[in-house]
C-alpha positions in Angstrom: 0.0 0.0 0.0 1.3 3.2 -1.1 1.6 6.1 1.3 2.3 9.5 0.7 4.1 11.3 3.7 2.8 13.0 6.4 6.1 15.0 8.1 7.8 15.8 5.3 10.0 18.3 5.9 9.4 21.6 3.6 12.8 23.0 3.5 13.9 19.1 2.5 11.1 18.5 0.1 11.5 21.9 -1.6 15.2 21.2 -2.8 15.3 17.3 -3.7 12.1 17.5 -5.5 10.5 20.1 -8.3 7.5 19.3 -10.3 8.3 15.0 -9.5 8.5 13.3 -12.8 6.2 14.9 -15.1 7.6 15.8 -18.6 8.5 19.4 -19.0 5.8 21.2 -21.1 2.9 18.7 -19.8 -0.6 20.0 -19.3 -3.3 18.8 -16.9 -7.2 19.4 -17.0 -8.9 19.6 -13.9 -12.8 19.0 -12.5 -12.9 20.7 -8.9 -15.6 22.7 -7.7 -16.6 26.1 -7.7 -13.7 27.9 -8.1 -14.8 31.3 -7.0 -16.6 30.0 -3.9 -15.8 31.9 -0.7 -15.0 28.6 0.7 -11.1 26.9 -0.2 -11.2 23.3 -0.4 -8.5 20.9 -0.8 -9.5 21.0 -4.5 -8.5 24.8 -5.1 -5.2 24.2 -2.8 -4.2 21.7 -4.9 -5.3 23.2 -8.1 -3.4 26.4 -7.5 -0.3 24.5 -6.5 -0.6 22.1 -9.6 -0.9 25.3 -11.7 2.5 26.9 -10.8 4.3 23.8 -11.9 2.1 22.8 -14.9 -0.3 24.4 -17.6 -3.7 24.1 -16.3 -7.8 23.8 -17.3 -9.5 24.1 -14.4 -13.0 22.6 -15.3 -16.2 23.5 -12.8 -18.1 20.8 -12.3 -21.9 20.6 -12.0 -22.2 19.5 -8.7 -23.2 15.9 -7.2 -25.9 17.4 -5.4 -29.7 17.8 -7.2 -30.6 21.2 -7.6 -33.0 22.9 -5.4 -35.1 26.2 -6.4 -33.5 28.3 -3.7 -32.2 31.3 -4.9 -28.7 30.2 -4.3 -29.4 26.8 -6.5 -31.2 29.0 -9.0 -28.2 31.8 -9.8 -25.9 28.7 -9.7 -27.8 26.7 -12.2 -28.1 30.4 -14.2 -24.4 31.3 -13.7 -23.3 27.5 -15.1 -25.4 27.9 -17.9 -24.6 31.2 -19.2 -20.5 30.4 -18.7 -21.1 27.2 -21.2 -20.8 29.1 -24.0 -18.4 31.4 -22.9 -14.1 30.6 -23.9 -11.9 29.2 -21.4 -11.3 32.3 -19.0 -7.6 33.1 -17.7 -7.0 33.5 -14.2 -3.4 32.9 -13.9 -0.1 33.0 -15.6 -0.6 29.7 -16.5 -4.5 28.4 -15.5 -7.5 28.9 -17.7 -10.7 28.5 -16.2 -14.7 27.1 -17.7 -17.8 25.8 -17.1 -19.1 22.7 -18.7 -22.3 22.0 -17.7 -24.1 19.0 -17.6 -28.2 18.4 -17.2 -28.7 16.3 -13.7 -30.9 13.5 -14.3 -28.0 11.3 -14.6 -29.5 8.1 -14.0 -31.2 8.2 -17.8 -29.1 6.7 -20.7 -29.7 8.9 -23.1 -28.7 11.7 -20.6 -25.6 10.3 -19.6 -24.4 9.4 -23.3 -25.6 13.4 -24.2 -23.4 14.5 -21.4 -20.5 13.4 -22.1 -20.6 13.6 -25.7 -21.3 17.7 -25.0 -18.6 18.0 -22.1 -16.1 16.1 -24.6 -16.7 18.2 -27.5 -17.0 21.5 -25.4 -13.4 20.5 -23.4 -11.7 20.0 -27.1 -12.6 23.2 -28.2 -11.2 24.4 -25.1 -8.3 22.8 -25.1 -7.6 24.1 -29.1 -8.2 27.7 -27.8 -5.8 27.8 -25.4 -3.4 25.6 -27.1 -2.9 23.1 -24.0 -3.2 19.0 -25.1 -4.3 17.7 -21.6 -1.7 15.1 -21.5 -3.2 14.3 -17.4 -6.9 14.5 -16.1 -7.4 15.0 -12.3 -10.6 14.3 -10.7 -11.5 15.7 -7.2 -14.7 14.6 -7.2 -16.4 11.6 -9.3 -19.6 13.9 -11.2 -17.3 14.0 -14.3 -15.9 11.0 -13.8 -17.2 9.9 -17.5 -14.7 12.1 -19.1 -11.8 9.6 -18.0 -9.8 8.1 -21.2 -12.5 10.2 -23.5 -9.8 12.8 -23.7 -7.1 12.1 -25.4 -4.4 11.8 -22.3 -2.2 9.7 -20.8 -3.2 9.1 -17.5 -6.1 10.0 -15.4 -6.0 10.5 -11.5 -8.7 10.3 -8.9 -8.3 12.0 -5.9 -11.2 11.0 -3.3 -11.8 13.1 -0.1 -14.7 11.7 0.8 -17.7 8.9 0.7 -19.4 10.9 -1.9 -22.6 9.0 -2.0 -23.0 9.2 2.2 -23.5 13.5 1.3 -26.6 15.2 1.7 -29.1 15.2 -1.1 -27.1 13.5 -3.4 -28.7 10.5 -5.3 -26.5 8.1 -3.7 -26.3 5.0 -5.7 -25.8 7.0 -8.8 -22.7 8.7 -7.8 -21.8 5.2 -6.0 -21.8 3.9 -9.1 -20.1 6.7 -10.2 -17.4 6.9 -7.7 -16.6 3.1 -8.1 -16.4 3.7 -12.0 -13.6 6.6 -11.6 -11.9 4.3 -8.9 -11.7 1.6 -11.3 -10.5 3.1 -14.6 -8.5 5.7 -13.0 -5.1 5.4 -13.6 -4.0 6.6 -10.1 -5.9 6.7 -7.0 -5.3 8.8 -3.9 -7.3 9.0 -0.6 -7.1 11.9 1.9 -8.6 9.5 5.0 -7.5 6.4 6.0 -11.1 5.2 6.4 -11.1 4.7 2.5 -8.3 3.2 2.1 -9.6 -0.8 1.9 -12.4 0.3 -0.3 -11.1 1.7 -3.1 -7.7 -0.5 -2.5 -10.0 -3.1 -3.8 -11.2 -1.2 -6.5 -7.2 -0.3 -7.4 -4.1 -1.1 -6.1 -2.8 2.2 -7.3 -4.3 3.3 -4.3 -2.0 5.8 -2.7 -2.9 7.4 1.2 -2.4 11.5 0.4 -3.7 13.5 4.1 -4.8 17.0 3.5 -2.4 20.3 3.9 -2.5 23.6 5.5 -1.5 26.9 4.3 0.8 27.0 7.1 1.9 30.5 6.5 -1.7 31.7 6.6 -2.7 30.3 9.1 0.1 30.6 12.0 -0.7 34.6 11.7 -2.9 34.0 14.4 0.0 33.4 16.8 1.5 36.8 16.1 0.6 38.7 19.3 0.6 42.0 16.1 -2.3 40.2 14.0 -5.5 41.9 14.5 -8.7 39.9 15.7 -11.7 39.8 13.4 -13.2 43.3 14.3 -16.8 41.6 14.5 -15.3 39.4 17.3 -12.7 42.4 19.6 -15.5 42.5 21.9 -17.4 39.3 22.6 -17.4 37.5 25.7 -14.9 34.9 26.9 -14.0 32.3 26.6 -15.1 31.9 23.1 -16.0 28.0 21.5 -15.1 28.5 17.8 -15.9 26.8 14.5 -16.1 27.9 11.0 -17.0 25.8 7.9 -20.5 25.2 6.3 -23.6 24.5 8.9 -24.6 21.5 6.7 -26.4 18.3 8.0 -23.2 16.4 9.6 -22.8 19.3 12.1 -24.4 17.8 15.1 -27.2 20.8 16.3 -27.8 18.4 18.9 -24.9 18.6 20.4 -24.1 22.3 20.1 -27.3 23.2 22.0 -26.6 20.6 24.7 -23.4 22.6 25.0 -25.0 26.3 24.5 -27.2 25.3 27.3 -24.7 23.8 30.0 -22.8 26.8 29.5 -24.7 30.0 29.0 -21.4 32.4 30.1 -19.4 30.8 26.8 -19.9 32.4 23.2 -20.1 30.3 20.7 -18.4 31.9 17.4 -20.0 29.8 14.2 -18.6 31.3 10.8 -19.7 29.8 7.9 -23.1 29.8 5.3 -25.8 27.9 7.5 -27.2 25.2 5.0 -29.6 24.2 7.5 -32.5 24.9 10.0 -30.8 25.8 13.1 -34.0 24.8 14.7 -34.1 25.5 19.0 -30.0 26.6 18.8 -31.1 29.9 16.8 -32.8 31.3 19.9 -29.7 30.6 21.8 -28.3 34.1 23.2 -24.2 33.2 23.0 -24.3 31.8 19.8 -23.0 34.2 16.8 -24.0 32.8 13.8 -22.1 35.6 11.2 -22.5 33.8 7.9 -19.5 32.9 5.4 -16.1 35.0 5.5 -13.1 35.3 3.1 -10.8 32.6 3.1 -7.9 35.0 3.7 -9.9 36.3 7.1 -10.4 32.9 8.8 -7.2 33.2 11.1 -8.1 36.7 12.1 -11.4 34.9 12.9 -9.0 31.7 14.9 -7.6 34.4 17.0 -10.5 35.4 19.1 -11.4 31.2 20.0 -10.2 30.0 23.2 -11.0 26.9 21.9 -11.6 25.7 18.3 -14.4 22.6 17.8 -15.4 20.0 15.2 -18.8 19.2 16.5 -19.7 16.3 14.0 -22.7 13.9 13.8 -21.0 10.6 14.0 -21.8 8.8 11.2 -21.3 7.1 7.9 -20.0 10.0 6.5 -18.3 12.0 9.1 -16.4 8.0 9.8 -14.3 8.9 5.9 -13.4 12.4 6.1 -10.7 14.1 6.4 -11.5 17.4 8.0 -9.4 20.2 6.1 -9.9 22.7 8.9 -8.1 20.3 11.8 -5.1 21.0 10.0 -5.8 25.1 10.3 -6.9 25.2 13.8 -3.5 23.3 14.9 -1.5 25.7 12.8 -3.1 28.6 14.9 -1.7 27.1 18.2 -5.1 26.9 19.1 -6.8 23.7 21.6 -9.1 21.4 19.1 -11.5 19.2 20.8 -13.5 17.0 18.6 -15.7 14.2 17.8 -13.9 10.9 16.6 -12.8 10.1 13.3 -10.1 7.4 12.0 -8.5 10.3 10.2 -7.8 12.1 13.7 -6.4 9.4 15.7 -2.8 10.4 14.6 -3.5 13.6 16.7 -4.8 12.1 19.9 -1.7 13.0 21.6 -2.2 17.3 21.4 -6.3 17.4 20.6 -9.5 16.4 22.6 -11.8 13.5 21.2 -14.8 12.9 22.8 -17.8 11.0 21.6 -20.7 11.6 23.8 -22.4 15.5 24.8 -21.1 14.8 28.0 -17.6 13.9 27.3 -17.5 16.7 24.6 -18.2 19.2 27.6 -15.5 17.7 29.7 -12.7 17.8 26.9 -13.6 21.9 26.5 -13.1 22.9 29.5 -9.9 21.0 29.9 -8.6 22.3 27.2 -9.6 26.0 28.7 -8.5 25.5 31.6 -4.7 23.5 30.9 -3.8 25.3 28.2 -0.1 26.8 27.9 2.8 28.1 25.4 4.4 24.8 25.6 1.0 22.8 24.3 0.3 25.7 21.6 3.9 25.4 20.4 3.2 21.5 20.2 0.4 21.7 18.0 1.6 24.3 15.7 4.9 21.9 14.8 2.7 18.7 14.4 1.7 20.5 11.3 4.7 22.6 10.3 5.7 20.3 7.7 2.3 19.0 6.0 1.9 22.4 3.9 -0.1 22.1 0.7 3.0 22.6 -1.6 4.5 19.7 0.7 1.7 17.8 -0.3 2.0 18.0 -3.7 5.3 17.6 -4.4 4.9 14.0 -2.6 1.6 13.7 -4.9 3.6 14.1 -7.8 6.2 11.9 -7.3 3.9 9.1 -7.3 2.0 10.6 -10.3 5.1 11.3 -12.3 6.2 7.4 -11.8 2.6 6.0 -13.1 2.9 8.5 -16.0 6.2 7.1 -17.3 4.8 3.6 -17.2 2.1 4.4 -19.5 4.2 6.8 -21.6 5.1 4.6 -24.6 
């Protein structure tokens, strides 16, 4: 079993390795999300990283989940459609970006075979424009996965953050079927979570464990005793329970009001788009609910929590993650506490797990109460040397190797 490694150091990494193995002058197409969503995911990180090494066509992808007619569904269904007929878009020195959009109602034959015969012809003319061959595919999700070997390249790679079909609203044994089809023909694998590791092992034995990265250098601002704190945050009332990402339905409401309530003299600081009805926890009076903020602002935002939380429903879905923003919170210095997760055992030395209300409670206010210098120093180092352009160096060392062995 492959692995790709977790404590690289930068400084080493940086000087023994470049772009791995990759031919000079090769060119990559890429299916991530949205890329102008206020939200980074390990797909942008990656994407941007990939893109100062290698020529790049970042494809947007239509999205696993079914559309809704919320207004936010609505102008991203209108926004997908008018950029299909638009040319590839540049927004870098060396990374185009488009739309190809495909109609949902995958499940139909007829629909499927229409999909990818339009994504295919509309990524050719793409590729013509901008003068790029697409010599390697990356997939960061499985919704395009059809495009695989319809392209022209030389190798495809999937890289799988998650159990796809366990999300929200998404037609789940569609992109099942989906995800397992990628995982097969793919011809290199990575997982960020060790919970998938078996699956799609026996799917492919390129399979190839690749943890997320942090912006280090972002995110250890909040440290600096200089940086300013969020200006919406200067004056709330300590200590302050912290947590930003989307309020979606694997954050456990259940729990955070069962915490709210035991401790009425803590703020609770949530930053992120609530996807969600936040139900009885709304009418809490110390919880801040302040919607989605930049990317760039989030450690501004870190420096005003005494203690940062992953307050996850444990199940199917939460078991195969690999939560992006442990990595962030330990490069702030800050105390984690957090519900349990294969993915987090590695940190069970310098974070709080706890799977019960009750336990959850316990593991906060030890964390509040014990912590020091010496403990923040600790977790900052455990992730000083998993930084994104760490990450992909490794990534394309393994990459580079499975492209020379189909490179006739």
């Amino acid at each position: 079993m492959a692995l790709v490694g977790e404590r690289a150091s930068v400084t080493e990494t940086a000087t023994s390795r470049d772009a791995g193995s990759l031919p000079a002058g090769t060119s990559i197409i890429y299916f991530g999300n949205d890329w102008f969503a206020i939200n980074r995911t390990s797909s942008h990180h990656i994407a941007r990283r990939l893109a100062e090494k290698f020529p790049l066509l970042y494809v947007e992808s239509p999205g696993m989940r079914a559309p809704k007619t919320s207004g936010r569904d609505m102008s991203r269904i209108w926004k997908k459609l008018s950029g299909a007929f638009q040319p590839p878009r540049q927004i870098g020195p060396q990374m185009w970006h488009m739309i190809v959009p495909q109609i949902p109602f995958r499940r139909l034959p007829f629909i499927k075979t229409l999909n990818q015969a339009c994504g295919v012809a509309l990524l050719r003319r793409a590729l013509k424009r901008i003068g790029l061959r697409g010599e390697l595919v990356w997939f960061a999700s499985p919704d395009m996965g059809r495009m695989a070997g319809r392209l022209g390249e030389q190798l495809s790679v999937y890289y799988c953050i998650d159990d796809y079909a366990s999300l929200p609203s998404v037609d789940a044994r569609e992109i099942a079927r989906l995800d397992e089809d990628l995982a097969r023909r793919a011809g290199q694998v990575f997982v960020s979570s060790p919970a998938l590791i078996e699956g799609k092992r026996k799917l492919n034995p390129t399979t190839a464990y690749s943890p997320h990265g942090v912006d280090v250098a972002l995110f250890e601002q909040a440290c600096d005793p200089q940086f300013p704190i969020a200006e919406e945050a200067r004056n709330l009332r300590h200590p302050i329970v912290g947590f930003y990402g989307a309020i979606e339905a694997w954050v456990d409401l259940e729990l955070l009001s069962f915490l709210g309530r035991a401790r009425p003299d803590w703020t609770f600081l949530m930053i992120g788009r609530v996807e969600v009805p936040l139900g009885d926890l709304a009418k809490l009076p110390n919880f801040i609910f302040t919607g989605p903020k930049p990317y760039e602002t989030l450690p501004s935002w870190a420096k005003a929590f005494d203690v940062a939380i992953i307050p996850f429903r444990q199940n199917e879905l939460v078991r195969n993650v690999n939560p992006l923003k442990l990595r962030e919170y330990l490069a702030t210095g800050k105390p984690v506490v957090s519900v349990p997760m294969p993915e987090l055992e590695r940190f069970r030395h310098c974070i709080g797990l706890a799977s019960t209300p009750e336990k959850f409670l316990l593991e906060l206010e030890l964390a509040l109460s014990n912590d020091d210098e010496d403990k923040r120093l600790t977790r900052r180092r455990e992730v000083a040397g998993m930084s994104w352009d760490a990450r992909v160096r490794e990534v394309l060392e393994l990459v580079g190797a499975r492209f020379h062995e189909r490179t006739p």
